[in-house]
N, C-alpha and C positions, 0 to 999 in steps of 0.2 A: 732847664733853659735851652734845650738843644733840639732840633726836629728831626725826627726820623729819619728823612731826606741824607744828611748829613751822614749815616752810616750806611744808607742803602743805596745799592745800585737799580736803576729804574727804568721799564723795557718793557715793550712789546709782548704779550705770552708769545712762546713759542716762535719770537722773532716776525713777525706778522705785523707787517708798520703798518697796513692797512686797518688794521681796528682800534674801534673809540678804546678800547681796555689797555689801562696802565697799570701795571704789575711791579711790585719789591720783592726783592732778594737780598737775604742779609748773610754773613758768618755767624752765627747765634753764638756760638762760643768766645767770640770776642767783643762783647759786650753782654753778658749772662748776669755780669753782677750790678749791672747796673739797666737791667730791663726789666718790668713788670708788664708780666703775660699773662692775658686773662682768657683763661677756657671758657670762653661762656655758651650754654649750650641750651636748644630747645628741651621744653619738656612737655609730653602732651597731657600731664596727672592734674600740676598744679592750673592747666587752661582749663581744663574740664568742670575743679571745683570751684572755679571762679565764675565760668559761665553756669553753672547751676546756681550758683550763689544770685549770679544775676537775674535766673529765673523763676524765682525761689522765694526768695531776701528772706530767707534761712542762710544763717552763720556757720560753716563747717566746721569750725571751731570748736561750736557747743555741743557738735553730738559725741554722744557717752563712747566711749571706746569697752564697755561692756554690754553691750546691748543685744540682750538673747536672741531678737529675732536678725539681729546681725551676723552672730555666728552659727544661726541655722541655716544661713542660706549657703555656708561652707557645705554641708553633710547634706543639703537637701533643696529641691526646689518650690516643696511645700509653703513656703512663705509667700510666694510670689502666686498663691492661688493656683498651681498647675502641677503636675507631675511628667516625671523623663519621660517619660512617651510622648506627652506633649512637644518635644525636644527633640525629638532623634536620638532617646536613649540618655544624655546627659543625665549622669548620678547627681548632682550639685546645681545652685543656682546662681555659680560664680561666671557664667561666660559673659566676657563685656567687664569683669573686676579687673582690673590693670593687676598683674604679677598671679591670676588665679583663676585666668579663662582659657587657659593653655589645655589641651588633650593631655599636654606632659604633666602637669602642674595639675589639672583637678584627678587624673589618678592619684597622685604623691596627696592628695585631701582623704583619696577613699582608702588608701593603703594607711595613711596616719591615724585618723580620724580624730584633729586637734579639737579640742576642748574650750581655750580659753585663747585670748589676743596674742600672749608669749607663746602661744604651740604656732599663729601663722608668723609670728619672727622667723622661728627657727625653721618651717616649711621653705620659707624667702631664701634664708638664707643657705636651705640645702639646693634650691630649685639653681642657684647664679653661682653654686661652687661646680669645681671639676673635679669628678672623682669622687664626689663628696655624698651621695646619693646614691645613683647605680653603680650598685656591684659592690657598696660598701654600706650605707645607713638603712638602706634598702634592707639588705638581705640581713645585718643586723638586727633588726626590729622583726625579718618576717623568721628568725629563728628565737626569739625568744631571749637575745643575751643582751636587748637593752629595750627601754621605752621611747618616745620620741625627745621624752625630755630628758632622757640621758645620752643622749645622742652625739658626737662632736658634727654640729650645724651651721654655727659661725665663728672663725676665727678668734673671738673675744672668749670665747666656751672651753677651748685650750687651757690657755693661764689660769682662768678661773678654778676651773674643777682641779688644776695639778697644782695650784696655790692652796687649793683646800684640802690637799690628797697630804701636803706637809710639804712641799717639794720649796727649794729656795725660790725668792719670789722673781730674779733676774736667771736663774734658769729656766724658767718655768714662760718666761715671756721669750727668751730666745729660743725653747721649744716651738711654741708657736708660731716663731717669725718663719724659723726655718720650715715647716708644716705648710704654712698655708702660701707658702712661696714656691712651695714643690719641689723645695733641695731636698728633701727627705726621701721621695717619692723617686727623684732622677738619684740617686745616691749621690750626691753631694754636700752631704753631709759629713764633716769627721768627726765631729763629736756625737754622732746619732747613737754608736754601740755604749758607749758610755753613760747617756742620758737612757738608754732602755733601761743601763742596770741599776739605777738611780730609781726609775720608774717600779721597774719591779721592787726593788727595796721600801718602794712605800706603798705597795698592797695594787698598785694601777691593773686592774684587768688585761690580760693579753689582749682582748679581742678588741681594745680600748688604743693599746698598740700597733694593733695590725689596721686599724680603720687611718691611723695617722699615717702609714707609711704611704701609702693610697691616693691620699688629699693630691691636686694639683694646683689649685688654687682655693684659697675661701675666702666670703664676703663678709664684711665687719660688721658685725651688730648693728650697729647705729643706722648702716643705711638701711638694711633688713627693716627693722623698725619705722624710718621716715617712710618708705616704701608701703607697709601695712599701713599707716595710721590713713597714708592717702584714700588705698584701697576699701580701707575697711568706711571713710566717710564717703565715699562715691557708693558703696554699697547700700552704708543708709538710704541715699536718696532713690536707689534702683525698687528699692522696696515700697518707700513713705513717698518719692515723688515721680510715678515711673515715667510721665508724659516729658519732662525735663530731663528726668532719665538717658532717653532714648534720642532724644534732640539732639543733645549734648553727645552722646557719643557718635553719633549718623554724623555731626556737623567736623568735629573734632581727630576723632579716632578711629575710624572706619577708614580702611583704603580702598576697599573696591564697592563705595555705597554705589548702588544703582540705580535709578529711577523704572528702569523698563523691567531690568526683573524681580527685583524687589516690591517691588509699591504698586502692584498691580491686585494684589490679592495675595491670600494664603494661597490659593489654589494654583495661583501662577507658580508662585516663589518657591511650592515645594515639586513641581513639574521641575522645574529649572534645577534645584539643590540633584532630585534623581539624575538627571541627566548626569553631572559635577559627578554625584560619587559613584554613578555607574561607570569611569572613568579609571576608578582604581586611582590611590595614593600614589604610586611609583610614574602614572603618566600624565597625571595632573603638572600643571604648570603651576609659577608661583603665584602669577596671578589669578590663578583658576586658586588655587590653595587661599589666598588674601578674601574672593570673592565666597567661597565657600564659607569661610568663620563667621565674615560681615553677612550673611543669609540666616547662621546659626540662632544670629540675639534679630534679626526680623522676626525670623521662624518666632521664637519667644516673645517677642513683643507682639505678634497677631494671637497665639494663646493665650492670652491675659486679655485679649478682650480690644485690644487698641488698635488702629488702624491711621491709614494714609490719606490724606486729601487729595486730590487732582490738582499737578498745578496750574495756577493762574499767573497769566500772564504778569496782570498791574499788583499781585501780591506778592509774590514768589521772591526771594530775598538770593542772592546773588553764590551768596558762600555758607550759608548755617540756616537750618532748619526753622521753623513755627513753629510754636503751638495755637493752631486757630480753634476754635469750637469742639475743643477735647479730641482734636486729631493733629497730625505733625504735616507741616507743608513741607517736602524734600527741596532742596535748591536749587538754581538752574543750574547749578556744577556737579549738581547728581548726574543728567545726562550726558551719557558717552557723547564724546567728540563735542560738547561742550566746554570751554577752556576757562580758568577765571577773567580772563580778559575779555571775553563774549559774553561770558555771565553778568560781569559789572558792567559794560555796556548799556547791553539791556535794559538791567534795572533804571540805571539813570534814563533811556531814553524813556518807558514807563515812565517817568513821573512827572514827564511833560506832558503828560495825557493818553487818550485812548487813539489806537493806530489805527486808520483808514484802508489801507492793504498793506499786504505781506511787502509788498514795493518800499513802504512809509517805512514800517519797522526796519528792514534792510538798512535805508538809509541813515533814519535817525541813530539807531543803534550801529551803526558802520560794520554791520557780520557780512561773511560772506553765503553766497547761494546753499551753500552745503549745508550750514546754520538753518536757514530758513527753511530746508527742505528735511532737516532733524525733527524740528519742532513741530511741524505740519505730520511728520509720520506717526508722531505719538501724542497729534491729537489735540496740542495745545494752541493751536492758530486754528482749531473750528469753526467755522463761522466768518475767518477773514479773507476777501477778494486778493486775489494775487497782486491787481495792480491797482490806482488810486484812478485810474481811468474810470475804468469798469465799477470802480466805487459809485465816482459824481455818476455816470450816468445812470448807473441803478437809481440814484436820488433824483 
């Protein structure tokens, strides 16, 4: 029955009476117990399989979570009708699978080389630990003293195996608290010499020991898993629906989509990509790095056969991709120095009709010169007189 107002003090950010923005500031510790805080956070997995859903009206629900040609595209890009070379070398035909398009993450595929749904849990779940991989499960598996699936990968993989080794079941979970928190690791642990000799006493592997002192953080089972099931049904559709595919993720998940280097052709896009990595890693930017990956699944989506349309003016959809005539229309917020607030414009002035000159569009659509003079560079004002003057008199 109380309003926020009532325990917060309320102000100007940064003292600034001039601006519309009203900002709170509370003591959080003196009302903790009687506050409910909700972390609520975006997520770009669950928009993607909702907008394939919607492209689709396939249920993501019902695809099988064993589905061979699902876990072939882990080990290979063969499914997808092409090979690495088509790719720029790419072993797999994970890029573009959310938690398994990573350069870091599709070597930890060709170093494992999982089998079955439970091997990408535990890949997930090694890829989001620290310590938990290089230099430790890594080199474990590539000497021979375990397989992936006896691996410590998630946090939950602790208790379990040292509950099954004989070990009590409240030590064996306060092992693992301490482990995957990285008191073990920072030696703050006082019970840790004790629990080794406990450990050894029930047959535990040294090298089963020594991967635990290491851990700096681990990720728990369960998210590992909600994480795969997404991945692995986004991957269905990369396979069985790739025009939707590719939509969805240009519209969605791509940061540096492009319209001018991208969507111009294969021939463009891989002119551009040489440039980028003739650049060398260390002097790439981040942005130049973001633009390089989103080039990566172009690059792949022109090898399979699929391509771009040109945009139109009265079609072209403001924020998210087409699929027109078995090709993908880019947005008008694919082009640089196009903003979403110029792109919805647009659109809505489009749908008042066809614009008379570059003059009409300007106005209806209220862009500035700069806008106008984008659009016209790349082609998509062909054909339209600059001013509505020089229109009527042409008529």
């Amino acid at each position: 029955d109380r309003e926020i107002y009532e325990f917060t003090a309320v102000q100007h950010p940064a003292n600034d009476m001039k601006t519309d923005i009203v900002t709170t500031h509370f003591e959080y510790h003196s009302i903790d117990a009687n506050l409910l805080k909700l972390d609520i956070l975006g997520h770009d997995d669950p928009t993607i399989i909702r907008r394939l859903e919607d492209l689709t009206g396939k249920d993501a629900k019902t695809i099988a979570l064993d589905d061979k040609k699902v876990m072939s595209l882990f080990h290979s890009p063969e499914v997808l009708g092409i090979t690495p070379e088509d790719i720029g070398g790419v072993p797999t035909g994970s890029l573009g699978i959310p938690e398994f398009g990573t350069a870091f993450v599709i070597q930890m595929l060709v170093d494992t080389k999982p089998k079955s749904f439970s091997d990408l849990v535990r890949i997930s779940g090694l890829s989001h630990g620290t310590d938990v991989w290089l230099n430790n499960a890594q080199t474990l598996i590539a000497e021979g003293k375990t397989e992936l699936s006896g691996a410590i990968c998630c946090r939950d993989d602790i208790m379990v195996y040292l509950i099954h080794m004989g070990l009590e079941p409240g030590d064996a979970f306060k092992i693992m608290e301490n482990v995957r928190k990285g008191k073990v690791a920072k030696g703050a642990c006082d019970k840790w010499d004790g629990w080794v000799e406990d450990m050894k006493a029930h047959n535990v592997p040294d090298w089963y020991i020594w991967s635990c002192k290491l851990i700096k953080y681990m990720f728990p089972k369960a998210h590992a898993a909600a994480y795969v099931m997404m991945a692995w049904r986004i991957a269905w559709f990369k396979i069985n629906e790739p025009l939707a595919y590719y939509s969805a993720y240009f519209s969605i998940r791509a940061k540096a989509f492009n319209y001018e280097t991208m969507c111009q052709g294969k021939e463009h896009l891989e002119r551009e990509m040489a440039q980028l990595k003739a650049k060398g890693k260390n002097e790439r930017t981040s942005a130049e790095e973001e633009s390089l990956s989103d080039m990566q699944l172009v690059q792949e989506m022109y090898a399979r056969g699929f391509d771009f349309l040109p945009i139109d003016i009265y079609t072209v959809d403001d924020i998210n991709c087409q699929i027109i005539d078995g090709k993908i229309m880019p947005p008008l917020c694919s082009i640089p120095g196009i903003a979403g607030a110029a792109a919805s414009q647009i659109k809505e002035a489009a749908k008042q009709g066809r614009f008379i000159s570059k003059d009409d569009l300007r106005e209806r659509a209220k862009i500035g010169k700069s806008t106008i003079e984008k659009l016209s560079s790349i082609g998509i004002l062909k054909g339209l007189p600059e001013s509505s003057q020089l229109s009527i008199f042409d008529m």
